[in-house]
C-alpha positions as CSV (number, residue, x, y, z in Angstrom):
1,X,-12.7,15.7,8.7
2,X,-9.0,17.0,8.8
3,X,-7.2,16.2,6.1
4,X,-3.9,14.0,7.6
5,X,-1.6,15.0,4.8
6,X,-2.1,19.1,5.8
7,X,-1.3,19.0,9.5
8,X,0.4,22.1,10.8
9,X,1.8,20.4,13.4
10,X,5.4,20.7,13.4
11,X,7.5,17.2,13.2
12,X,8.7,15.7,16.2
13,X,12.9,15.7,16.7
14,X,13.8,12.7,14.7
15,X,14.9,9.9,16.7
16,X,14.6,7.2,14.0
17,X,12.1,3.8,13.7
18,X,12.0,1.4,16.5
19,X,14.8,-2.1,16.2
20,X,13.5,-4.3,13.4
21,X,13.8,-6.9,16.6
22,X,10.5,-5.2,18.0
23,X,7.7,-6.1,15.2
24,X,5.7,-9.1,15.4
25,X,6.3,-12.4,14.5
26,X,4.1,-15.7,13.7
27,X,3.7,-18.8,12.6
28,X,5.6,-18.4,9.0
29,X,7.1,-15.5,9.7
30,X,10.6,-15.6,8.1
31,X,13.9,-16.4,10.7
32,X,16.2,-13.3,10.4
33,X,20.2,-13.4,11.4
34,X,21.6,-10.9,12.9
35,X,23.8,-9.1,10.0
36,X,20.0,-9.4,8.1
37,X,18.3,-7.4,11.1
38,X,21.3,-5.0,11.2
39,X,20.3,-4.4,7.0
40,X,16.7,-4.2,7.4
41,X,17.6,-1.6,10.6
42,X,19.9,0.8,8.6
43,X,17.3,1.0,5.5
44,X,14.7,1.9,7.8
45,X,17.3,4.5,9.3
46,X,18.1,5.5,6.0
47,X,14.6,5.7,4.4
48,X,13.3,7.9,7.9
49,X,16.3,9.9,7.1
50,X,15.8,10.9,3.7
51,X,12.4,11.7,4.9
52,X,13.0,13.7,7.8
53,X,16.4,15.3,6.9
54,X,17.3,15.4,3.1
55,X,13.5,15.9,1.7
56,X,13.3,19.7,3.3
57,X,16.7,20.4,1.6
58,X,15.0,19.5,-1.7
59,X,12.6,21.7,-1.0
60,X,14.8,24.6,0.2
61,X,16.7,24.3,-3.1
62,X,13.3,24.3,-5.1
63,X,12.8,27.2,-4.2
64,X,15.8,28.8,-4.1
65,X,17.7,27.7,-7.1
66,X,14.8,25.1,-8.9
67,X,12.2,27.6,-9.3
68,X,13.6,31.1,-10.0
69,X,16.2,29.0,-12.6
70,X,13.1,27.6,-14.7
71,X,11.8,31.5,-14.4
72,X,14.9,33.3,-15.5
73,X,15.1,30.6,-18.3
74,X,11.1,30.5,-20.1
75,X,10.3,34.3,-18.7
76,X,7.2,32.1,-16.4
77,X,6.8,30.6,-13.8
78,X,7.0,26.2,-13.5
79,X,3.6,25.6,-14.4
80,X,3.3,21.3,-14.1
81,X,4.7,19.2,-12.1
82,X,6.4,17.3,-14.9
83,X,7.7,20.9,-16.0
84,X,9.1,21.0,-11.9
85,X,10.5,17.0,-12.2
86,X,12.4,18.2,-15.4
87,X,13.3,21.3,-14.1
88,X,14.3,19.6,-10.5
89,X,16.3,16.8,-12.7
90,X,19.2,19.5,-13.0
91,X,19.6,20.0,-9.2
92,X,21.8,18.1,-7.0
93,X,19.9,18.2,-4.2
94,X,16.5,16.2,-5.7
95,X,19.4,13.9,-7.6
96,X,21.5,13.0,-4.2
97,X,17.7,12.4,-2.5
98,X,16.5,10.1,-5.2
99,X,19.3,8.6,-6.2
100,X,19.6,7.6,-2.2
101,X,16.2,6.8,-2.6
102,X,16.3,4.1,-5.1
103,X,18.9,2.6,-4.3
104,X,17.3,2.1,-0.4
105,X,14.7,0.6,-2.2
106,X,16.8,-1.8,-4.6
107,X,18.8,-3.0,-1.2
108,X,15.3,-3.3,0.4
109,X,14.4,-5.9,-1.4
110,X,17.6,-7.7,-2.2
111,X,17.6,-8.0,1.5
112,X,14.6,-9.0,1.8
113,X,14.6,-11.9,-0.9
114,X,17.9,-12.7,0.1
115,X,16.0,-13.4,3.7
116,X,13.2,-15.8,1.9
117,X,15.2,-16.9,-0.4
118,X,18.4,-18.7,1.6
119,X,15.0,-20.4,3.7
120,X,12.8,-21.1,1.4
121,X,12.2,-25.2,1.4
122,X,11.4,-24.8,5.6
123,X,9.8,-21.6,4.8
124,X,7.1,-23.5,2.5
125,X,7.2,-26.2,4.2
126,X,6.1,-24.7,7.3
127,X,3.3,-22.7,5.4
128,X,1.9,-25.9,3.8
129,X,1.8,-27.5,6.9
130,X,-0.4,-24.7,8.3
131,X,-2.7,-24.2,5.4
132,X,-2.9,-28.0,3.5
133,X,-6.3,-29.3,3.0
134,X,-7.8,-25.8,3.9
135,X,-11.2,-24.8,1.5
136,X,-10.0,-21.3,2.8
137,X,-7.4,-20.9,0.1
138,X,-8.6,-20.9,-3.6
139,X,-6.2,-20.9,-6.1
140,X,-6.7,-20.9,-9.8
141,X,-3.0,-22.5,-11.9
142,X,-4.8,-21.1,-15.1
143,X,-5.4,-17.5,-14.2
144,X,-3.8,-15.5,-16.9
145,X,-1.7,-12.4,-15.0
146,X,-2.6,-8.9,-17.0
147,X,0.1,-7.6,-18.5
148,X,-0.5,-4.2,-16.7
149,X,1.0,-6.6,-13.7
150,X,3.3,-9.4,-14.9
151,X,5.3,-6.8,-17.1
152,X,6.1,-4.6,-13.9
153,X,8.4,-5.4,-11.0
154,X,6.3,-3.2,-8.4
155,X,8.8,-1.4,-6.1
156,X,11.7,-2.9,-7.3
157,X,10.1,-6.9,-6.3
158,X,11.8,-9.4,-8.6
159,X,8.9,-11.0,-10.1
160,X,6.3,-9.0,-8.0
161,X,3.8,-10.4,-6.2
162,X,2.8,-13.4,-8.3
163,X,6.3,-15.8,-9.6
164,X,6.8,-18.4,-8.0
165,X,9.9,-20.0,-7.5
166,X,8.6,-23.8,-6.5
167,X,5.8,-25.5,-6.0
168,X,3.4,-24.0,-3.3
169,X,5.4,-21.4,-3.4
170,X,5.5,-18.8,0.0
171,X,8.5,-16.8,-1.3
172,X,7.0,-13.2,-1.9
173,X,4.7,-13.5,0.2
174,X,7.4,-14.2,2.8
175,X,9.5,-11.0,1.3
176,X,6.5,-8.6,0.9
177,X,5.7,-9.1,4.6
178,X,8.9,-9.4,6.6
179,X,10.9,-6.5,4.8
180,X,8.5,-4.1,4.1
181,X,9.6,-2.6,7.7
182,X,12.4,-0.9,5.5
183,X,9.7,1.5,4.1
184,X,7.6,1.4,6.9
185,X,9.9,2.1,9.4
186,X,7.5,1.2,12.4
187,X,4.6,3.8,11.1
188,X,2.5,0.8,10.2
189,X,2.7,-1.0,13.7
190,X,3.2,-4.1,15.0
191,X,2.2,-6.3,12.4
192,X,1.9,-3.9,9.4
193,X,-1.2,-3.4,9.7
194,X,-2.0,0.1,10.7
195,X,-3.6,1.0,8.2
196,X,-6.5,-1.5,8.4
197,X,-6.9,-0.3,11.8
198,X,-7.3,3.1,10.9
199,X,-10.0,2.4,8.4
200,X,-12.1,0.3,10.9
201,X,-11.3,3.5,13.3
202,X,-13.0,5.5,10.5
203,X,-15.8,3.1,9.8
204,X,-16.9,2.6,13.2
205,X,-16.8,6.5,13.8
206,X,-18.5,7.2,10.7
207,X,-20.9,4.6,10.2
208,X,-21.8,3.6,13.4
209,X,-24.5,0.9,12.8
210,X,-22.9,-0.5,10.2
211,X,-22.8,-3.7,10.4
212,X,-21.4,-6.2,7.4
213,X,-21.6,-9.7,7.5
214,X,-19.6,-10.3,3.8
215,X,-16.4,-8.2,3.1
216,X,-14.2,-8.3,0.3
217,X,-10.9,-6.9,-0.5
218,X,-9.3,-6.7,-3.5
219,X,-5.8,-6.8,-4.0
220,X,-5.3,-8.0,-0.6
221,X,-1.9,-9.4,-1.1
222,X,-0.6,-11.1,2.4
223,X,-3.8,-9.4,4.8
224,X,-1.9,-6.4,5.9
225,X,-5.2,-4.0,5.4
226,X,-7.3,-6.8,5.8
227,X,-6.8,-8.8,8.9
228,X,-8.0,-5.8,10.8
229,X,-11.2,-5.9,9.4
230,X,-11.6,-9.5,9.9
231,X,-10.7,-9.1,13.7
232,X,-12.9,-5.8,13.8
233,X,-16.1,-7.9,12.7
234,X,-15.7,-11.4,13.8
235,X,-19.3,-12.9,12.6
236,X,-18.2,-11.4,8.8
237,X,-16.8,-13.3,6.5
238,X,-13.9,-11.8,4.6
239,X,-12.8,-12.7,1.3
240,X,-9.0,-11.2,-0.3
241,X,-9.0,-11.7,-3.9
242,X,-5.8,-11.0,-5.6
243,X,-3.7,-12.2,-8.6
244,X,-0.6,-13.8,-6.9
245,X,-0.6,-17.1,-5.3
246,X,2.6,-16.7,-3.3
247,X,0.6,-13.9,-1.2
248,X,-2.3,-15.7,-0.9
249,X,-0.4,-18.7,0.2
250,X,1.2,-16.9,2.5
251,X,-2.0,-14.7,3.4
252,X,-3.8,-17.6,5.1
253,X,-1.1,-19.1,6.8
254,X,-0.4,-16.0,8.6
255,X,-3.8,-15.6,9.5
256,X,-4.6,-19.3,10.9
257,X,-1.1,-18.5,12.8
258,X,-2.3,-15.3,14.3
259,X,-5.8,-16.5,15.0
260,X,-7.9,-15.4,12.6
261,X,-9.5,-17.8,10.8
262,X,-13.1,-15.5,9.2
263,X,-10.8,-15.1,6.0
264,X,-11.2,-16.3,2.7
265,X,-8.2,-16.0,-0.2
266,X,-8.8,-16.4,-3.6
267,X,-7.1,-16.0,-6.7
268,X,-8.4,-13.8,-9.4
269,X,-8.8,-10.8,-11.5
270,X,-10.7,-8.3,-9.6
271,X,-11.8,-7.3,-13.2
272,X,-14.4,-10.2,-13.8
273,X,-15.4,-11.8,-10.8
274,X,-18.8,-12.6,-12.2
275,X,-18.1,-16.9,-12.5
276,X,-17.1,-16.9,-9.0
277,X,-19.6,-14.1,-7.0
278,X,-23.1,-13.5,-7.8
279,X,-24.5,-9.6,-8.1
280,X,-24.9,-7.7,-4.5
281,X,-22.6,-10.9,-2.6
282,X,-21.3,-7.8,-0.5
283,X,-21.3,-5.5,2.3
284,X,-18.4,-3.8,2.2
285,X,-15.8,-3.2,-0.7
286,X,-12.4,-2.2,0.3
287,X,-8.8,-1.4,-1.6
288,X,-6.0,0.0,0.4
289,X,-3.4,1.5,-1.9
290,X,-3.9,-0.8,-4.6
291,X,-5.7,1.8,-7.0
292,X,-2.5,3.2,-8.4
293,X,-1.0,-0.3,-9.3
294,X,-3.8,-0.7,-11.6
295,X,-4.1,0.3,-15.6
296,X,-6.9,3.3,-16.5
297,X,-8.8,0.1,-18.1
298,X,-8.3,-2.3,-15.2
299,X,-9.1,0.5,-13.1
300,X,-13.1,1.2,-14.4
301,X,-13.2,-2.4,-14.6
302,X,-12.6,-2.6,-10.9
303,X,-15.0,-0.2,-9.9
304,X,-17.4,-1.3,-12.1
305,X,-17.1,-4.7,-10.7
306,X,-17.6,-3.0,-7.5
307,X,-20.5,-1.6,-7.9
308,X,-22.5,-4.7,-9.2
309,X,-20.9,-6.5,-6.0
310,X,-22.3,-4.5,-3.6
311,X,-25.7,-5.0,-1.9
312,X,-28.3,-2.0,-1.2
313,X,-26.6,0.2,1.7
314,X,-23.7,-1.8,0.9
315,X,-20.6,0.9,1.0
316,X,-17.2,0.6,-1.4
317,X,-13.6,2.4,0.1
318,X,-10.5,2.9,-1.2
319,X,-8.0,4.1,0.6
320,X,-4.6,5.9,-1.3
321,X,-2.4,8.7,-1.5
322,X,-3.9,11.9,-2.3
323,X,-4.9,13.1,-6.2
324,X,-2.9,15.6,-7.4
325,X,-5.7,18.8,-7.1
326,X,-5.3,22.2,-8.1
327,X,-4.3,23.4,-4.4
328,X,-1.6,21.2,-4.5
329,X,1.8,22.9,-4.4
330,X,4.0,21.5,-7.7
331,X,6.8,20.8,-5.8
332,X,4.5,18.0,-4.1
333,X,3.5,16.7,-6.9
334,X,6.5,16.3,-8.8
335,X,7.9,14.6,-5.7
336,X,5.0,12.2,-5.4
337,X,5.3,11.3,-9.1
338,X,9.1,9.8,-7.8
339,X,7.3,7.0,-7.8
340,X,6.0,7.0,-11.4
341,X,9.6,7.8,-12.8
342,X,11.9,5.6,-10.1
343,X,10.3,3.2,-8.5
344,X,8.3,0.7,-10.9
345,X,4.8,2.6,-10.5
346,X,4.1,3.1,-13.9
347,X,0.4,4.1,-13.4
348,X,1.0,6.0,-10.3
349,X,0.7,9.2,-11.8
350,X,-2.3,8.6,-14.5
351,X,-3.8,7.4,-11.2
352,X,-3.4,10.4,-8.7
353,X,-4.3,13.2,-11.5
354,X,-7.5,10.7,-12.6
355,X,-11.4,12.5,-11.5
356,X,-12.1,9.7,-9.2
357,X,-15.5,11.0,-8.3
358,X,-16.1,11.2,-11.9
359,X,-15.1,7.6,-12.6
360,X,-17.3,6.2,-9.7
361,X,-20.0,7.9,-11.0
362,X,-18.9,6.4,-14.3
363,X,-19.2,3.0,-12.5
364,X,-23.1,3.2,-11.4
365,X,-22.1,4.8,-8.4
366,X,-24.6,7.8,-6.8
367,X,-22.7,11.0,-7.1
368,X,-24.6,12.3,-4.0
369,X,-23.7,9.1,-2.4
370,X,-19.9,9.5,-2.7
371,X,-18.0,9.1,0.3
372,X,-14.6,11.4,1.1
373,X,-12.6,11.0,4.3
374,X,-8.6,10.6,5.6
375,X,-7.3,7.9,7.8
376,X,-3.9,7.9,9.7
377,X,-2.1,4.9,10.3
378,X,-3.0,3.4,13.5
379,X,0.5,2.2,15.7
380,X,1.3,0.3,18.8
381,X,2.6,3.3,21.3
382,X,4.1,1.7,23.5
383,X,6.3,-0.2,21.2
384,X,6.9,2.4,18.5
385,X,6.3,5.7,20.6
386,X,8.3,7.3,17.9
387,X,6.4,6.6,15.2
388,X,3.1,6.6,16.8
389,X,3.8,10.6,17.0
390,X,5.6,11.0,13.5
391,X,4.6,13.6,11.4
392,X,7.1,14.1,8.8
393,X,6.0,14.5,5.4
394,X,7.8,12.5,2.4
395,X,5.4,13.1,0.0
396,X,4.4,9.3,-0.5
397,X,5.3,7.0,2.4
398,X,3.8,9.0,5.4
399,X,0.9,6.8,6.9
400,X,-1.8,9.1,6.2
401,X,-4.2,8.4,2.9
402,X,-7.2,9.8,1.4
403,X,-10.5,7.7,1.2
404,X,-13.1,7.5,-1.3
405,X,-16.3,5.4,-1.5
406,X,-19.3,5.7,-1.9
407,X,-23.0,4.1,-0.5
408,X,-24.7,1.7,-3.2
């Protein structure tokens, strides 16, 4: 299969994502003003910018004034990509683009809270009304949060995915899923959820008679990646564990509100999941870009926990950004590591230069058995038709991800 993040297609002319006023809404979706769409609509103009317009100028002066400077200065040439984010640290032109970049990021989500936020007694109102008395939701008040998660605001979010701000709280949740169109910028679709399609695109092609009838995701969050797989395979039963109860909240009421009601949400440590599921409960294992939130330890725990989870034939996928291998220019991996360094992703690069073959193998997993594939976000044309035919490369937030699994 192609890989998506090497096309030599050249990008389209930049025209910009779609109006925020285009993306799907439902049943606790969060009511946006005006001025707040006009926000959310110039981050996402601003983020496609950087992408499309600034990002090549970092790479023009790389190699024109990065590069040969390290050279002239050490008599070699940049050999890591830490030695290139150092060396790129002294440029103006990777400074201006990340500084910009941050600080989209920072404004993304103090629009975004400030949207769930100002709402947020009708906003959980409406989502207990919807959910109350549901068995679908399982939440445990006890659960102690890792410290490789509650000491870490991911992507700049206040608190994460998990603090809650009242009782039944929908708040992040509510956040996490209305805003994230400022990094999105339409490439994920309709409802976010692109890239669920796209694995289920992949599945189906790949493993056509495969059939599950018990699914579980971990790290789930609101159902973005998930929902799709529900819809895809409606006599399964999917289950979304994750560790924040604001998501999961959140997670079920958007689902019941959109119609999808084969969905289970329950909080817990994907770690140890042996006191709530019973060896070979599943089908199908799936994370989607949740690997590189996770610590080296929590990690092997995960795919460990996997691998005793899965039935016979069963198969296990995760879905991310690409590892850093040896054919990978520098330049794109110090750029990819941005998120390590500036935007609260602390195990982002351990992650991407980690031998994940080796650690599924590590895990129990069949090395002859492992699975490797690419999936491209899936979008609704005729309401983004600009993103739909995107292909600009911003080494970390085009929709276009690596997947490896493997076959139990």
């Amino acid at each position: 299969m192609a890989d998506p993040q090497r096309s030599n297609h050249p990008a389209p002319e930049y025209d910009g994502p779609p109006d925020y006023r285009v993306i799907g809404r439902h049943g606790v979706f969060p009511e946006t003003s005006h001025d707040e769409i006009e926000r959310i609509n110039f981050l996402a103009q601003m983020n496609r910018h950087l992408a499309a317009r600034v990002v090549p100028g970092v790479k023009a002066a790389y190699e024109a004034r990065v590069a040969p400077k390290f050279a002239a200065a050490h008599g070699r040439p940049i050999a890591t990509r830490h030695e290139a984010r150092k060396a790129m640290l002294e440029d103006p032109a990777f400074c201006t683009w990340s500084a910009l970049r941050r600080m989209t990021m920072e404004q993304r989500q103090q629009a975004g809270r400030w949207t769930a936020i100002r709402q947020r007694e009708e906003l959980n109102a409406r989502g207990k009304a919807l959910i109350e008395g549901d068995d679908r939701l399982v939440l445990n008040p006890a659960l102690e949060i890792p410290r490789y998660v509650s000491a870490v605001d991911h992507h700049c979010m206040p608190g994460s995915y998990h603090i809650e701000y009242a009782p039944d709280d929908f708040t992040n949740g509510a956040n996490y899923d209305h805003a994230g169109f400022v990094t999105t910028g339409g490439l994920l679709g309709k409802y976010s959820d692109g890239g669920g399609h796209a694995v289920v695109q992949w599945v189906k092609k790949n493993l056509p008679d495969f059939a599950p009838k018990k699914i579980l995701e971990f790290g789930g969050t609101v159902g973005h990646s998930s929902l799709p797989l529900a819809q895809a395979f409606p006599d399964a039963e999917l289950t979304i564990v994750d560790l924040g109860a604001p998501v999961l909240r959140y997670g079920l009421a958007r689902a019941k509100s959109l119609g999808i009601n084969n969905v289970r949400f329950v909080q817990a440590s994907a770690e140890n999941l042996k006191d709530i599921f019973e060896d070979a409960s599943f089908d199908w294992v799936q994370t989607t870009m949740f690997l590189h939130e996770l610590s080296t330890r929590a990690l092997r725990n995960i795919f460990a926990e996997s691998h005793r989870l899965l039935r016979p034939g069963g198969i296990v996928l995760h879905v991310e950004q690409p590892q850093y291998a040896p054919d990978m220019p520098l330049f794109e991996q110090a750029m990819r590591d941005w998120d390590a360094f500036y935007n609260n992703e602390p195990f982002w690069s351990r992650m991407h230069e980690m031998d994940l073959d080796a650690e599924m193998e590590r895990a129990g997993f069949d090395r002859s058995k492992i699975i490797h594939g690419g999936v491209y976000g899936v979008v609704d044309r005729e309401i983004f038709p600009d993103a739909a035919e995107d292909n600009t490369e911003d080494y970390g937030r085009k929709a276009a991800w690596h997947v490896i699994g493997a076959v139990a």
